[in-house]
N, C-alpha and C positions, 0 to 999 in steps of 0.2 A: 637280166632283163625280164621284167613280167611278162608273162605267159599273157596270151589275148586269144579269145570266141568270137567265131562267127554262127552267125546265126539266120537263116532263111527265113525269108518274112513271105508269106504268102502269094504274093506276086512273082518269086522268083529270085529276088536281090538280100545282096549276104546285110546283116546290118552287123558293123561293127561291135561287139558286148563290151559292156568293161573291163578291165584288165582283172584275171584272178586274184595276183599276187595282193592287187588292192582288197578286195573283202578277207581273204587270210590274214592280210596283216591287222584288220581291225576285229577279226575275229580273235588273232590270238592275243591281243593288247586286252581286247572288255575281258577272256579269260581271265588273263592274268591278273588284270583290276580287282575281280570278280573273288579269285582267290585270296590277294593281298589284304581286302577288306576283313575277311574274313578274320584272318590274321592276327590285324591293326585291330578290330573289334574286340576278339579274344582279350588281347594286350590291353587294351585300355580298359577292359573287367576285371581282368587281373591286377594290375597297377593298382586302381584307383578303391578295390579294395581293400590291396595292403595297405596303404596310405590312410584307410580309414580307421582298421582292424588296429595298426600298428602302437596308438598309445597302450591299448592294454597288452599286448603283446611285451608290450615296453616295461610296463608297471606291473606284469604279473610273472614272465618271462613263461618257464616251461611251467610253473603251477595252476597256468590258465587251463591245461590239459587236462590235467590230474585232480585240480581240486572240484570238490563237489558242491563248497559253496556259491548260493546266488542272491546275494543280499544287495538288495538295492538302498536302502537307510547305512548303510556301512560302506558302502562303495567297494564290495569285494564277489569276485565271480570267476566262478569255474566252468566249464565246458564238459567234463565227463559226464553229467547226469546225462546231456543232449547226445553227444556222440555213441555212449552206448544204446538208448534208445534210437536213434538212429539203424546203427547198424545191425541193431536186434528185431527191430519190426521190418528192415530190408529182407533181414535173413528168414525170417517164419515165413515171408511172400514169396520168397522163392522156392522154399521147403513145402508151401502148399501150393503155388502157379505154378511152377516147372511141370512134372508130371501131369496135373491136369490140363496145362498145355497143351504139352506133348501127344495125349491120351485123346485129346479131342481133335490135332492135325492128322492123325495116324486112322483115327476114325472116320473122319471126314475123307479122307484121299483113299483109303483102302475097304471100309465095312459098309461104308455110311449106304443104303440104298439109294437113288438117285429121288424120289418124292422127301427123303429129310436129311438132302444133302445142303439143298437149297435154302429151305427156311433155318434150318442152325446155323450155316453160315453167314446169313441176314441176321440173327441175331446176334453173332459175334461183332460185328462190325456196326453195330448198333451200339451195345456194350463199349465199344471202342471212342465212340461220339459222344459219353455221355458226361458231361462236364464233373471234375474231381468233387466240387462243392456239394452235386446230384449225391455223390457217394457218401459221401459226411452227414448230410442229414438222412440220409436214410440208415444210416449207422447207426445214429443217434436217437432215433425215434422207432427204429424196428429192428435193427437188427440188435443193440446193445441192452433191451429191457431183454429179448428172448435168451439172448447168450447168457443174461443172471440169472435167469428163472430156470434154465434147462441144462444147464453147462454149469457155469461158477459154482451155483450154491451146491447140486449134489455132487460134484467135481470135488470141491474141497473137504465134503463129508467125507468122503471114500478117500482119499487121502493123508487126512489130516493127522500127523503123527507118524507117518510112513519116511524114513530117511530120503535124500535126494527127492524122490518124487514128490513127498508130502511140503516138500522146502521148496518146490520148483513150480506144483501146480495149485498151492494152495492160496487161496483169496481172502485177506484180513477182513476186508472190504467189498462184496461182491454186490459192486455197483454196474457191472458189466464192463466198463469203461476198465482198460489197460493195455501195456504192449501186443498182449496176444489178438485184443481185441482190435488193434492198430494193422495188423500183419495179416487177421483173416483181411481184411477193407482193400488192404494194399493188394495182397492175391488178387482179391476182383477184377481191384484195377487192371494189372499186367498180364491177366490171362489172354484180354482178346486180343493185345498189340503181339504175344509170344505166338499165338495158336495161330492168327493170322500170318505171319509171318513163314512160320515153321510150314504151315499149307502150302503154301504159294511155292515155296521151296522143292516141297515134297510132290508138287506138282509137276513141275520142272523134269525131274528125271525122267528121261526117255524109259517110256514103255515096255521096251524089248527087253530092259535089264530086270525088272518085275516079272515079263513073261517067260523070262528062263529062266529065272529061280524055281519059280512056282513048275516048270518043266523039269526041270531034276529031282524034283519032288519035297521043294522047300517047302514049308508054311507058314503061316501068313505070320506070326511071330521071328520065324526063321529070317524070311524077306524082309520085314523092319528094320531088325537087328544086323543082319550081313550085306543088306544092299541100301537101304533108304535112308538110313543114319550115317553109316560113312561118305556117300556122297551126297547129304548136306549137311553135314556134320560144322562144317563154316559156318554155315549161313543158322545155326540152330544156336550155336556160341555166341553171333552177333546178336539172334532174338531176345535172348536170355539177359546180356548185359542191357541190351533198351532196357529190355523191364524193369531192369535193378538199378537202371540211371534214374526211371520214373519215382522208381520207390524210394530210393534216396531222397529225394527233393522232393516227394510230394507234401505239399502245406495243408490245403485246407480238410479235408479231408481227417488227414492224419488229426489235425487241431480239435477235431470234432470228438475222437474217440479215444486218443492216447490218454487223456485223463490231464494231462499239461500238471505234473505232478514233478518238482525240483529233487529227488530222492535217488539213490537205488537201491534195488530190490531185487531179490536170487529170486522173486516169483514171478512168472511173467503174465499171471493175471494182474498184479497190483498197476496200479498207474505210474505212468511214468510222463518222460517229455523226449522229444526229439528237436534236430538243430531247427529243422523247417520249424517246428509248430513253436519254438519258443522266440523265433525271428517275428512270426505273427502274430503272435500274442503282446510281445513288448516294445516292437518296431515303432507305431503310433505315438508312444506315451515318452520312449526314449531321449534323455541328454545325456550330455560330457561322457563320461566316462563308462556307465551304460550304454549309450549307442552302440560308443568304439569296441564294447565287449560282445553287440550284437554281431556286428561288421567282421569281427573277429571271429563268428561263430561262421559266418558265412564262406571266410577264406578257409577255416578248416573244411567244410562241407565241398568245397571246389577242390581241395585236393584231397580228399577222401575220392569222391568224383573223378579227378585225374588218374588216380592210383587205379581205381577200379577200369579206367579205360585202358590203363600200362599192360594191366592182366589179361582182358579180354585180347589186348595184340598177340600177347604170348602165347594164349590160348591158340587162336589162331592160323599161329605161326607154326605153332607146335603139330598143330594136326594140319597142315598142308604138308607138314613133313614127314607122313606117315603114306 
């Protein structure tokens, strides 16, 4: 039997309220609605881009992965040029945003003095609002002329003819425009969603566990490292994969400075392409059998996406269990 309020109304006399059980029950229905959507929405992204992806899946089977041709007058396409840059301009953004991340929540909550705690936090979160596209042209037009004139061209002097290195940092072409030049962009990106993040976190920890460290005569590296990282150590794994979901998927941006080059190359200044930027580049112009090898780049991209979510649970998991 529902549970029923009363309630004293100003004059003295109880007024009847409505029954509990009634708003809990439609509280927990819109949840669950509210959940299921979610779900159903998911599912119906999923489906409806297998079903798009699937003739070339069909027509190419596992050689769509592997091969590296993208010929549209021959109707034949590969995915590897994309997925490796893909995964390679994620990887540099996390290899240059992570730590500087990290370096600037760790700053901000522990060194920062309180007159430029304020305004670099305002500009983080400024940095955070500022539309992908902002970043691509400004890639394109400032940051990618200086990266050739100051970076590529005497980069590749000094290495050129050096084993691994000279094959790894060396530019045929030093237009500015390449993976690496893809991966600084993306760091931009993901540093204020990570630093932000990471702060807020580092925020959180009561007080007292800071002021006893630093009472036994910790310092201020010691207290990072034994107190502040292990408990948010979660929420620092969550930061990090945001970023690397952004980075994955970022399109325009990426479009602007990867160089949108169908190739691979052991150097990662040369140009390349990723799955986003070669989705936008040839999505407009797409039929038949090209589309379906777009659409196809998109289902690997979601479960590239998925996998990287798999990790970060186990991540997770792993250190809740420490």
């Amino acid at each position: 039997m529902a549970a029923v309020t009363d309630q004293m109304a100003p004059g003295g006399h109880a007024i009847r309220a409505t029954p509990k059980g009634t708003f809990d029950l439609v509280f927990r229905n819109a949840s669950f609605l509210a959940a299921l959507f979610v779900l159903v929405l998911l599912a119906g992204i999923m489906v409806s881009m297998v079903i798009g992806g699937w003739p070339a899946f069909r027509e190419f089977g596992l050689g769509f992965l592997t091969s590296s041709v993208w010929d549209t007058q021959n109707e034949q396409y590969g995915a590897w040029p994309a997925i490796v840059g893909t995964l390679s301009t994620a990887l540099i953004a996390l290899v240059i945003g992570v730590p500087l991340s990290l370096g600037i929540a760790v700053f901000l909550t522990q060194l920062a003095p309180p007159w430029f705690k304020q305004p670099v936090s305002t500009a983080i979160e400024l940095l955070a609002a500022v539309p992908s596209i902002i970043y691509g042209m400004w890639g394109l037009f400032v940051f990618v002329p200086l990266f050739a004139a100051y970076v590529q061209i005497p980069l590749s002097n000094i290495v050129e003819g050096i084993p691994i290195v000279g094959t790894v940092l060396y530019s045929r072409s030093p237009s500015g425009l390449g993976i690496l030049t893809a991966g600084i962009i993306l760091a931009f990106m993901i540093i204020p969603f990570i630093a932000s993040i990471t702060r807020d976190m580092l925020e959180q920890i009561p007080s007292v566990l800071r002021e006893s460290a630093y009472g036994i005569g910790a310092t201020t590296w010691e207290v990072v490292r034994h107190v502040l990282v292990p408990q948010a150590g979660v929420s620092i794994i969550g930061a990090i994969m945001l970023g690397l979901g952004r980075a994955l998927g970022e399109t325009m941006a990426v479009t602007f400075v990867v160089g949108n080059a169908n190739r691979l190359s052991a150097s990662v200044m040369d140009p390349g392409s990723t799955i986003a930027s070669r989705i936008a580049n040839e999505f407009n112009e797409a039929l038949g059998l090209q589309l379906n090898a777009l659409i196809a780049l998109g289902c690997i991209l979601f479960f590239v996406t998925f996998v990287v979510l798999v990790i970060a649970r186990i991540l997770v998991a792993r250190v809740k269990s420490f």
